[in-house]
N, C-alpha and C positions, 0 to 999 in steps of 0.2 A: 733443411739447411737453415742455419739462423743470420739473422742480419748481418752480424761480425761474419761469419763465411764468406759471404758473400760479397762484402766489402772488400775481405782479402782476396777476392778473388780477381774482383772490377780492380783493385790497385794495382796486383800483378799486369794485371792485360793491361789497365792503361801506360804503366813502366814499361813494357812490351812494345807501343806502340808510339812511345813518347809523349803523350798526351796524359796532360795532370790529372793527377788522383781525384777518384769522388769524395766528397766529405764524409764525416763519418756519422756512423749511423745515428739517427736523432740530432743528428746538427743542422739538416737541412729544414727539419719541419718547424723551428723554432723561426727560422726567416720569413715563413711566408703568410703573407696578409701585407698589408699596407703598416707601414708606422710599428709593426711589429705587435700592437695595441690586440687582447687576447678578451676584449671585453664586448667585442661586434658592434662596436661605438654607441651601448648602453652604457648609462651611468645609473650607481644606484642612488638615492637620494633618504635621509632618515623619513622615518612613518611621521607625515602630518605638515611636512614642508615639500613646496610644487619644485621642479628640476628650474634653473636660472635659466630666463630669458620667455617664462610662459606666462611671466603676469600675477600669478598667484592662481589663474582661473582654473 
């Protein structure tokens, strides 16, 4: 069964039960983290300068 099925299936039952629809497929995983931020709170910096706030050291 593939994702979209299965969706169609939790939206039936949830209109069945009166209880709102789940979102749809790959809408939820885009929300979750903090800040939405897909970077794991690395920054990259160019080769041969230090990241701000390290001094230079």
């Amino acid at each position: 069964m593939t994702a979209t099925q299965q969706h169609m299936i939790d939206a039936y039952r949830a209109l069945q039960h009166g209880t709102p629809p789940p979102p749809p497929p790959g809408r939820a995983s885009l929300r979750t983290g903090e800040g939405g931020d897909r970077s794991g709170g690395r920054r990259s910096t160019p080769a041969g300068r230090s990241p701000k706030g390290t001094g230079g050291r």
